[in-house]
C-alpha positions, -999 to +999 in steps of 0.1 A: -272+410-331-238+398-345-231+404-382-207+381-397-189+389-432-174+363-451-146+381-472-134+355-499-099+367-508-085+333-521-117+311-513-145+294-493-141+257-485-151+237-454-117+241-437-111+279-444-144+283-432-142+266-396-106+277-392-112+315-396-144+313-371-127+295-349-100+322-354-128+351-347-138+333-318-114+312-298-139+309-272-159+283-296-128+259-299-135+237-268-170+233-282-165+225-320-132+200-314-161+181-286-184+178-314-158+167-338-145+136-317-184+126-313-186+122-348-157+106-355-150+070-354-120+056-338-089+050-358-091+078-386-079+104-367-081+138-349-094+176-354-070+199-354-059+236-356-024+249-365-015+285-371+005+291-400+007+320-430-007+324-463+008+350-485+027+366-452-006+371-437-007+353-405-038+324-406-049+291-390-056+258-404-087+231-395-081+196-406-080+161-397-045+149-385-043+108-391-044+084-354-038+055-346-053+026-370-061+060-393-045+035-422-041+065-444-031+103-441-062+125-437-038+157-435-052+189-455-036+190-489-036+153-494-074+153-499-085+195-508-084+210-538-075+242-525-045+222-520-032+221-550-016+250-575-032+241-609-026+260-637-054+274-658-069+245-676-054+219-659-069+187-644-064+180-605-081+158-579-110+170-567-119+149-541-121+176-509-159+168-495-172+164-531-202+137-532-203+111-555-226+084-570-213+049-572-244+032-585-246+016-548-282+006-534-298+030-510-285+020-478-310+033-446-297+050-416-282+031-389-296+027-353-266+028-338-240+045-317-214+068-338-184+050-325-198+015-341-211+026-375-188+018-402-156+026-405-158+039-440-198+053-441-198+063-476-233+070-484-256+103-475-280+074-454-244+064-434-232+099-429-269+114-419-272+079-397-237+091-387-250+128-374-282+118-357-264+094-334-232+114-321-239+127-288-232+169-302-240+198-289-274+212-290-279+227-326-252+210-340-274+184-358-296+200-373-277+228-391-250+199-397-274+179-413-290+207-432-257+217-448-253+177-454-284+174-471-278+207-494-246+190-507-261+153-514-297+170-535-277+194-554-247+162-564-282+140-572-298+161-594-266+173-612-259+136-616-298+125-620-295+100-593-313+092-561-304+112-534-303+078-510-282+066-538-254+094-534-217+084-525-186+105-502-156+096-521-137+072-499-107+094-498-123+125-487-153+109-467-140+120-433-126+156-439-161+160-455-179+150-421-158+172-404-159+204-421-197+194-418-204+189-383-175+214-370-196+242-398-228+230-384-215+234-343-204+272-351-235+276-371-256+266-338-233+285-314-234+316-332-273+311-342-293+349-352-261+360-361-269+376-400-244+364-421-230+376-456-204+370-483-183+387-505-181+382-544-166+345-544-137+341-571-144+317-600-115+304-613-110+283-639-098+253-658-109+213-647-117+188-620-105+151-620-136+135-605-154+099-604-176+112-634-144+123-654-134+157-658-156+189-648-150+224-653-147+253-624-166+262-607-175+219-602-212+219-615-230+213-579-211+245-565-223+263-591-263+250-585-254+255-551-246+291-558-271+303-577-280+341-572-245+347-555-220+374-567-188+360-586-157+375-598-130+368-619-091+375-608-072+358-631-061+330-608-071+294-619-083+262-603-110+254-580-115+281-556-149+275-545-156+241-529-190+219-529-185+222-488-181+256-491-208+265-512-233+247-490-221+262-460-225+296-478-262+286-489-274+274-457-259+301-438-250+336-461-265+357-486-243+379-507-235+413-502-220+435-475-229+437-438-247+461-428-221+478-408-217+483-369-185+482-345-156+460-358-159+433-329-137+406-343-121+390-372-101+356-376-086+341-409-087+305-422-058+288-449-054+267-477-022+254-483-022+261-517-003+293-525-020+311-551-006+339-573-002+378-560-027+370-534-031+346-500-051+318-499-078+329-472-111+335-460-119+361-437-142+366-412-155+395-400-179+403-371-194+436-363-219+446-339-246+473-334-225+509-333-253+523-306-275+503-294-311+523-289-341+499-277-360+529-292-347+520-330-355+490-352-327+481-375-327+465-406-313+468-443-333+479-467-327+474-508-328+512-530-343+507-567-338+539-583-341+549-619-350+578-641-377+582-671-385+610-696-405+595-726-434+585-703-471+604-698-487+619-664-508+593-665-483+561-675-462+570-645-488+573-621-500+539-632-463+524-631-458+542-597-488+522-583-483+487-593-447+491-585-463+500-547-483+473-547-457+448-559-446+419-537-413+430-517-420+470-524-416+488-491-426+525-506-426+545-538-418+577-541-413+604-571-393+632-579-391+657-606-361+670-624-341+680-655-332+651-678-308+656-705-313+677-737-335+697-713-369+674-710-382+670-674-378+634-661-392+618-634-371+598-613-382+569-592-372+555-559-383+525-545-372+510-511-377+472-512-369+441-488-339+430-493-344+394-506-370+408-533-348+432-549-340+412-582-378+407-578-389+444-582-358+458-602-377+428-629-409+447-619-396+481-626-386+471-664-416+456-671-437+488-659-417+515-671-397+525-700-364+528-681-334+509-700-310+503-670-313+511-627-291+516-598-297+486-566-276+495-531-285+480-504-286+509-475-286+504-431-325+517-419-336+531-388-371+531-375-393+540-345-415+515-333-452+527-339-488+512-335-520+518-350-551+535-325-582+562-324-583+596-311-614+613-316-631+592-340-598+591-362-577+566-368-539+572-358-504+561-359-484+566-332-450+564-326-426+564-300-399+589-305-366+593-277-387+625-267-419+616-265-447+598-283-467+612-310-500+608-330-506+611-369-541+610-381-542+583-410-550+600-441-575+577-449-594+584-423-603+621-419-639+622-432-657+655-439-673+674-463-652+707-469-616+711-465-620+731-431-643+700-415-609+675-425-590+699-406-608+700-378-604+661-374-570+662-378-563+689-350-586+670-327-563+638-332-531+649-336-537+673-304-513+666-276-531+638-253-539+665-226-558+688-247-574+654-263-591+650-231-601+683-226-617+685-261-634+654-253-647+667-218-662+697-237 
């Protein structure tokens, strides 16, 4: 399984992303620039990808590069955001992919071929319509139209309009299906790949948009981005597009990868230069260090905390709720020396990733700790099965040297301590002397 990391040095927008996957895989080009002329009508122009630098780091660049009857220039920097070098406060277009409501009637998808669709299909209906049609790659549509469809509900409720009723500004209408369908071909080509993302920077200051001015981050990036990691570096404008946040919420959760061999990376520009820094997005791809059919993988979430000013039997009551809590993978307790001398407990609780804010919630609510540490840590396991030996219920598990048998606690029945022994030693008993136990 690949394991792609988005590392957001000086952004994320639809460009940057397709230019530094198509970086980290070159193999892909052929395929995303097919999709990219199926979905785009005649006259407005091409796909492209130039290498260039940002900051002295060497980079490529996706965009669309005006043809014949284009009417206009549809090069990056005319129409992006990231474009532009804004100072802290200041106003700039904001046009790069951003949706917008003209107060137009609904208008339904149409039944036709891409190539004879409107030239300027503004709506979400025309650009959907626009999606279904083209003749793309298998996959292409439907992550394509899923990152679409992210970008027009979060632009109608922020606006409180119908989403049929949501508007591609004019200027930006084309660059904003492209960075869509060429996000949604690498998204298909690359699909059970686990993606993640990097604190995203926030930047600062306004947007010059249909509705007037905004702040940064623009209002549907940040209900796009809900639950994400941000920072702050000091460096202004908008760094975070409404493209770019889609892509990043159909496709990435935040945090870091879960580690492997270094496979590939690849690097995607603005044009913008920001200060002290380049203006990138990198990608990174690992794979499995070792691969071991005999291992499951997976990443699992670490709650742990500390208590002293809670009774035997409050934490034994915490400590089984918390096991029983949605997301909780296991419990366990330890005992130690708090400060001032008074013995703590401390708590550890292994959780499913995508709970974790879920159960660190949990773990305030049921005990009387004040603050926790969250990591997220790599997990091996052994594949096991449940069975009987004996009468007893087991697990086994198959281990590189053999499989073995564990009799389930639960289930060793028996009057006296010696009786529960017995059990156990009949099912945990190598399956040779099983058999013989059973033949006598």
């Amino acid at each position: 399984m690949k394991r792609i990391h988005l590392d957001a040095v000086g952004g994320v927008a639809g460009d940057m992303f397709v230019a530094a996957l198509l970086d980290a895989f070159p193999e892909l080009h052929a395929r995303v620039m097919d999709d990219a002329r199926a979905v785009l009508p005649a006259g407005v122009g091409v796909a492209v990808l130039t290498e260039g630098e940002s900051g002295a780091v060497r980079a490529l660049r996706f965009g669309l590069q005006a043809g014949a009857g284009a009417g206009r220039t549809h090069a990056r920097g005319h129409a992006r955001t990231q474009d532009h070098a804004p100072t802290r406060g200041d106003a700039h277009d904001h046009d790069h992919g951003h949706l917008h409501d003209h107060g137009e009637a609904a208008v339904a998808p149409v039944a036709k071929p891409a190539n004879e669709l409107p030239a300027h299909a503004g709506t979400y209906p025309d650009m959907r319509a626009r999606i279904a049609n083209a003749a793309l790659h298998p996959g292409t549509a439907a992550h394509a139209a899923a990152i679409l469809a992210l970008l027009a509900r979060a632009e109608a409720a922020i606006h409180r309009v119908a989403i049929e009723d949501v508007h591609f500004h004019e200027i930006a209408d084309w660059d904003s299906l492209l960075d869509v369908v060429a996000a949604g071909s690498l998204a298909a080509a690359l699909d059970g790949a686990e993606w993640t993302v990097s604190p995203l920077p926030l930047g600062g200051g306004l947007v010059r948009t249909q509705h007037g001015m905004l702040p940064v981050p623009a209002p549907a990036t940040a209900a796009l981005l809900e639950g994400f990691d941000w920072r702050d570096d000091g460096v202004a404008g908008e760094r975070v597009t409404p493209t770019g946040a889609a892509i990043l919420r159909h496709l990435a959760r935040p945090g870091r990868p879960a580690g492997g061999r270094l496979m590939a990376s690849g690097t995607g520009a603005g044009t913008r230069s920001l200060r002290g820094m380049p203006n990138v997005l990198r990608a990174l791809v690992f794979e499995e260090a070792s691969p071991d059919d005999s291992y499951d993988r997976d990443t699992v979430a670490v709650i742990a905390f500390e208590v002293d000013d809670m009774t035997g039997e409050e934490i034994g009551t915490a400590a089984e709720r918390l096991r029983a809590a949605p997301g909780v993978l296991d419990v366990s307790l330890g005992q130690l020396q708090g400060k001032k001398g008074r013995p703590a407990t401390a708590f550890r609780l292994l959780a499913r990733p995508d709970a974790a804010d879920a159960v660190a919630r949990a773990c305030f609510e049921q005990t009387s700790t004040i603050g926790l540490r969250l990591t997220e840590e790599r997990r091996l396991t052994l594949a096991r099965a449940a069975g009987e030996i004996a009468g007893v219920d087991v697990k086994r598990v198959a281990r590189p040297g053999g499989a073995t048998a564990k009799a389930e606690s639960d289930a060793l029945t028996g009057a006296t301590l010696a009786a529960r022994r017995a059990a156990k030693v009949r099912a945990e008993a190598p399956s040779g002397q099983a058999a013989e136990d059973r033949d006598a």
